[in-house]
DODOLO-96477 format. One record per residue (C-alpha): residue in three letters; x, y, z. Coordinates in steps of 0.05 Angstrom, whole numbers, plus 5000, padded with zeros to 4 digits. Layout:
REM DODOLO-96477
ALAXYZ...
END
This chain:
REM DODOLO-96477
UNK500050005000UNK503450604986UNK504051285035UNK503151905029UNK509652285040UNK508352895094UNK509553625067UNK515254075068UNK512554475113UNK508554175161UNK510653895236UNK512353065248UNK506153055295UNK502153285243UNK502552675205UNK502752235272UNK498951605262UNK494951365324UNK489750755334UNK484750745281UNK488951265235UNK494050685226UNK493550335149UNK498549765153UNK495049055170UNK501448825210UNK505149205259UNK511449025307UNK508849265372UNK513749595433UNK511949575497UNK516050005538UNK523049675533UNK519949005516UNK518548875449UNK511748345427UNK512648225356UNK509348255291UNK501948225302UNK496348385263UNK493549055270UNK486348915302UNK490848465356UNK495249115374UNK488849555375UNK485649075423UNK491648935467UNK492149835472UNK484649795500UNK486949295545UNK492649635578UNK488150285579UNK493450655527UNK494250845447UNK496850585399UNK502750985362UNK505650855311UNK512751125310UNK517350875241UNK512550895194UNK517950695147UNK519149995182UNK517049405148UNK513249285182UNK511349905214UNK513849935295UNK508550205342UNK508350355408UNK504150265470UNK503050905504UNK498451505522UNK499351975464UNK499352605517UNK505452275550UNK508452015489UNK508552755443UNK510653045519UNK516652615533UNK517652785456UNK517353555453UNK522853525514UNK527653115477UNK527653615422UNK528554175477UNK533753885499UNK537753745444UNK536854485412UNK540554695482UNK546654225459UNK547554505390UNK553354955367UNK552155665341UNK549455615267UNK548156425257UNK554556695236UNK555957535240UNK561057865207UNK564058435226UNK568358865178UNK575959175207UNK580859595174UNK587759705178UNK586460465194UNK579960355241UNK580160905292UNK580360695355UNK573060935380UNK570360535308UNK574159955332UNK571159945403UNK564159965372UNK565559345325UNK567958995388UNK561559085427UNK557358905370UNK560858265369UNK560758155450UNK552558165443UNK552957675381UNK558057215422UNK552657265480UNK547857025437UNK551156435413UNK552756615361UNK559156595307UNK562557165289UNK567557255221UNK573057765227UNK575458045157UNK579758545147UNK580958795086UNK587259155046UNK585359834998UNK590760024944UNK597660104982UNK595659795046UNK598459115028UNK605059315034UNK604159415109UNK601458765132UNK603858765201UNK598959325217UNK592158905198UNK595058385244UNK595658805301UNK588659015285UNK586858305294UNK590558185357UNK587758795394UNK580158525368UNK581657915393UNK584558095464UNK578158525479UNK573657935464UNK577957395498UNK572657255558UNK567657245508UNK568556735450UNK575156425424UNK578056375355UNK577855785315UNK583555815273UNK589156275281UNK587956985233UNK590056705162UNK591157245097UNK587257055044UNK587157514984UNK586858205010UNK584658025070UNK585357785133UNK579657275167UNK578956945233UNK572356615247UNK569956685332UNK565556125366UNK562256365438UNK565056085499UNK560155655542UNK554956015584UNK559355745638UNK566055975627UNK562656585585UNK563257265626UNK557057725622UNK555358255564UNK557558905603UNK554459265545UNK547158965569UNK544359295619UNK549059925616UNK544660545631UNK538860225663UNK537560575729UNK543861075715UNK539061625677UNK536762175721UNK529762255734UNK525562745683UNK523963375702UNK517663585720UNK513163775660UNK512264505654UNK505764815683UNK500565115620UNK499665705666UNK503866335625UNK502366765690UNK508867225706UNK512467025756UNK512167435822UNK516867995841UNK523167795876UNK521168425930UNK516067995964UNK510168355948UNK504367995919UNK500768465866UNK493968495881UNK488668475820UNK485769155792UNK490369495848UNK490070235834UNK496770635820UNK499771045871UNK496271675840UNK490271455850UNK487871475776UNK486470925742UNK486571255672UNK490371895682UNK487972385630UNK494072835645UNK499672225638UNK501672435564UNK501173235579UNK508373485560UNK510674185599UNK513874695557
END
């Protein structure tokens, strides 16, 4: 009988096979670490009711196909850890590259180092290349001292994994992260949290003046000193 082959795209327990979604008419049945033989398919369904459990069929490739005694919410459980687990095991796949020169000033060259402390303590790879313009191949020695500083400021970080090789006109070195263990912290993480002053406090919408620095509170509609409020003789000039 031929199978359907799952697509591209879709998850394994998608296409997980379980009691009556299983086609084949024989199946070698596991029982935790024992294993009953090749029996026919209505024998392993009625042996699963038996025990209280499912029937799961895990190498659908087998011939015949192995399946498995167990509760299904257990089973995908107990499966979903492994593959937890083992993504916590693998090495760094996403490689960053950061680009030097043999003239990098020195504040451009402490920038490109803590971009590639925060990949490193994200587990990830980083590629060093340096690269030679026009004349600058004649002076080797100062690419490699590039190199040497680079990799002295992210020693506690990640280590390299070859020693700094000149290929064309270049130079490349290729950094893995150190484990989380031996790895010091990104000091670039949490710099400035907590360290900014508070705000000030937003400005009032009141555009009252401000009161005289004598201490004396003007009063509203106050009269002047004169007495008059509109002084008919205030723009009278004396000849």
């Amino acid at each position: 009988m031929s199978r359907p082959f799952p697509s591209r795209h879709s998850s394994s327990d998608s296409f997980l096979r379980v009691n009556g979604k299983i086609r084949a008419r024989e199946v070698r049945v596991v029982m935790g670490e024992k294993q009953l033989g090749v029996i026919s398919l209505n024998e392993a369904l009625s042996l699963a009711r038996q025990q209280g459990v499912d029937l799961v069929e895990i190498a659908p490739n087998a011939v015949p196909p192995v399946c498995r005694l167990v509760e299904i919410g257990k089973f995908r459980y107990e499966k979903a850890k492994k593959e937890k687990d083992s993504k916590k095991h693998q090495h760094a796949s996403t490689v960053k590259e950061v680009q030097l020169s043999p003239r990098i000033d020195p504040h451009d060259l402490g920038i490109k180092t803590q971009h590639a402390i925060g990949f490193l303590c994200e587990d990830m790879k980083v590629k060093v290349a340096l690269k030679f313009r026009g004349r600058e191949m004649a002076h080797q020695e100062f690419g490699f001292e590039v190199i040497k500083k680079f990799l002295e400021s992210i020693a506690p970080f990640g280590h390299p994994d070859f020693q700094p090789k000149l290929i064309g006109r270049g130079i490349n070195v290729m950094i893995s992260p150190l484990p989380r263990a031996k790895r010091a912290k990104n000091p670039y993480a949490e710099e400035g949290d907590g360290d900014r002053a508070p705000a000030p406090p937003a400005a009032a919408n009141n555009h009252s003046p401000a009161p005289p620095k004598t201490g004396k509170v003007p009063i509203a509609n106050e009269p002047p000193a004169d007495g008059f409020v509109n002084n008919p003789f205030d723009k009278l000039e004396v000849k």
